[in-house]
Biotite code that builds the C-alpha atoms (Angstrom):
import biotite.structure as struc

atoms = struc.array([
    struc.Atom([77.333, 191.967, 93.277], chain_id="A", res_id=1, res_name="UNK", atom_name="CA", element="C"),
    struc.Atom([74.808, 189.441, 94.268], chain_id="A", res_id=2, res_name="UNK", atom_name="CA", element="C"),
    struc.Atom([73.255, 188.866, 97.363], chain_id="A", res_id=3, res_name="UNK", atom_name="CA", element="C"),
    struc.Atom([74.002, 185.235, 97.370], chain_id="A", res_id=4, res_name="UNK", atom_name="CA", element="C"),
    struc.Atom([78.055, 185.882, 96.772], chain_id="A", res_id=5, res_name="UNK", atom_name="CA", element="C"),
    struc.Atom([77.659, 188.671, 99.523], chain_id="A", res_id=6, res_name="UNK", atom_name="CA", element="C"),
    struc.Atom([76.427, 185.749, 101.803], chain_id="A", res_id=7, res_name="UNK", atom_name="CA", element="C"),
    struc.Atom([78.813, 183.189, 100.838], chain_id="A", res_id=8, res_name="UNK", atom_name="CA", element="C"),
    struc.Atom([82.363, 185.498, 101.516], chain_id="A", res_id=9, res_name="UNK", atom_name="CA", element="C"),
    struc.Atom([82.097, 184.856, 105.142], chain_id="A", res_id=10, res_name="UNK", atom_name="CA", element="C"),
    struc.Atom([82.256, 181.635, 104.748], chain_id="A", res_id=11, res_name="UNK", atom_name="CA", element="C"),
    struc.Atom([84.924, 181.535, 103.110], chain_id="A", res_id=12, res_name="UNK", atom_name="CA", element="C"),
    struc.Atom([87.270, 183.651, 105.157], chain_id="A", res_id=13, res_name="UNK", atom_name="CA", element="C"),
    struc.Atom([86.202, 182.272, 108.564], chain_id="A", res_id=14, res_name="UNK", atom_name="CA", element="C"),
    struc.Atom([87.623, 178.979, 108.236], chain_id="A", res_id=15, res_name="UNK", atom_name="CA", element="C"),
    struc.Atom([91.233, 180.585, 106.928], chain_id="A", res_id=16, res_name="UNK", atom_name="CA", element="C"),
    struc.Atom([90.584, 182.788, 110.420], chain_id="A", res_id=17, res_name="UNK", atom_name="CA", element="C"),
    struc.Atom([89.997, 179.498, 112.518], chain_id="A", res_id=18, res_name="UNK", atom_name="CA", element="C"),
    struc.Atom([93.329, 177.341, 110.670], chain_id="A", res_id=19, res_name="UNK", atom_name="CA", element="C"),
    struc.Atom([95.522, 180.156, 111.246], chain_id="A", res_id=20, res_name="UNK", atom_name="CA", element="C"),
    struc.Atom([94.239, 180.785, 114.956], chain_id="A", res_id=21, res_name="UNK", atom_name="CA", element="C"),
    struc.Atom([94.706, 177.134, 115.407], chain_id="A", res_id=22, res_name="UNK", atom_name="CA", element="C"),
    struc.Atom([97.971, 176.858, 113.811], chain_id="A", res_id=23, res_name="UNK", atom_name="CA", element="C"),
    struc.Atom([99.145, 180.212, 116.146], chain_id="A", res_id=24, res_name="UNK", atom_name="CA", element="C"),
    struc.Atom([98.214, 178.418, 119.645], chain_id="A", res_id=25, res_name="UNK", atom_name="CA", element="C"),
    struc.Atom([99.733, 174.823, 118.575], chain_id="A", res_id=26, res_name="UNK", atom_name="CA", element="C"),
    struc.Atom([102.962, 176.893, 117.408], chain_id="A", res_id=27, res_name="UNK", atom_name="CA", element="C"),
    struc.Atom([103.072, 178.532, 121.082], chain_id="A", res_id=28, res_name="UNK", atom_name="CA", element="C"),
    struc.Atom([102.502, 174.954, 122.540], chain_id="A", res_id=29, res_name="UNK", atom_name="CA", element="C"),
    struc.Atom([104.947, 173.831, 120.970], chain_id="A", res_id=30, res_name="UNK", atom_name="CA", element="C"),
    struc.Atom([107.487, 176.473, 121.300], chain_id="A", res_id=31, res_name="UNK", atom_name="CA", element="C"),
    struc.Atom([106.860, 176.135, 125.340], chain_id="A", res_id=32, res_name="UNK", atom_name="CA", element="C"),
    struc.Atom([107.103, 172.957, 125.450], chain_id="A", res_id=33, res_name="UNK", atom_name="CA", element="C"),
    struc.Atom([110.740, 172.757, 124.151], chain_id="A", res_id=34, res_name="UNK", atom_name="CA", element="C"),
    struc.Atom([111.745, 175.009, 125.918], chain_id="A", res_id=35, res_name="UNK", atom_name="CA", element="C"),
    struc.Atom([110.777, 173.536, 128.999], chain_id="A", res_id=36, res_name="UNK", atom_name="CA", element="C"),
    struc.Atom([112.797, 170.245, 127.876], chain_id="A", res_id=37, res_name="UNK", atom_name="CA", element="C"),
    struc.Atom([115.792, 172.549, 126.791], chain_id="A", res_id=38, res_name="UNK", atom_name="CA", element="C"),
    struc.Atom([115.541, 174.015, 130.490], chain_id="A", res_id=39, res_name="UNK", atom_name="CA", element="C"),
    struc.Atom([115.474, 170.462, 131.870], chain_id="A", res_id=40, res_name="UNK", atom_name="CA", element="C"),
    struc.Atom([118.118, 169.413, 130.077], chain_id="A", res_id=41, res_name="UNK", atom_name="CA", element="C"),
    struc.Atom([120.404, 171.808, 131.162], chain_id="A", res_id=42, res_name="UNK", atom_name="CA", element="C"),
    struc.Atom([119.046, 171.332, 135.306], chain_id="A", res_id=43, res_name="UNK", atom_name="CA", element="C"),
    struc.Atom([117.218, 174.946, 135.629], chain_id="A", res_id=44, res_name="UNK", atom_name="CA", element="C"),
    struc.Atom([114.496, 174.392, 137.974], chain_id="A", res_id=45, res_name="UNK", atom_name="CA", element="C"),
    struc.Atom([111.741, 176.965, 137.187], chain_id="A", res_id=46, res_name="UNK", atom_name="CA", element="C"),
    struc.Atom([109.500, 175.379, 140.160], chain_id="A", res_id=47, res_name="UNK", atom_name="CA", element="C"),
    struc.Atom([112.483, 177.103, 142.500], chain_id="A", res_id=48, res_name="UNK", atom_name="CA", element="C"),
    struc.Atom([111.145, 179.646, 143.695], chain_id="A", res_id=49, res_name="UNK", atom_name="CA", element="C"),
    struc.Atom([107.470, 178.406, 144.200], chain_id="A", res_id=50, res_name="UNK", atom_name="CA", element="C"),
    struc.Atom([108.616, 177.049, 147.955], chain_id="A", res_id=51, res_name="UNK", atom_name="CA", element="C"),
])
């Protein structure tokens, strides 16, 4: 193998690393935030026990 496609396979795989990290936190975001509505909707106060 070349040292030029040696240098170029990093390149390549850290942008599939940085979509798929990106894609993992927005999913999590996500899956909170419904949550929290389908908790609202239903009148569970998580704030509760805070006081």
């Amino acid at each position: 193998m070349s040292m030029i496609s040696l240098a170029a396979m990093p390149a390549v795989v850290e942008p599939r690393f940085a979509e798929s990290s990106f894609k993992t936190i927005l999913l999590f975001c996500c899956t909170g935030l419904v949550a929290s509505f389908g908790l609202m909707a239903h009148g569970i106060d998580l704030a509760a026990g805070l006081m």
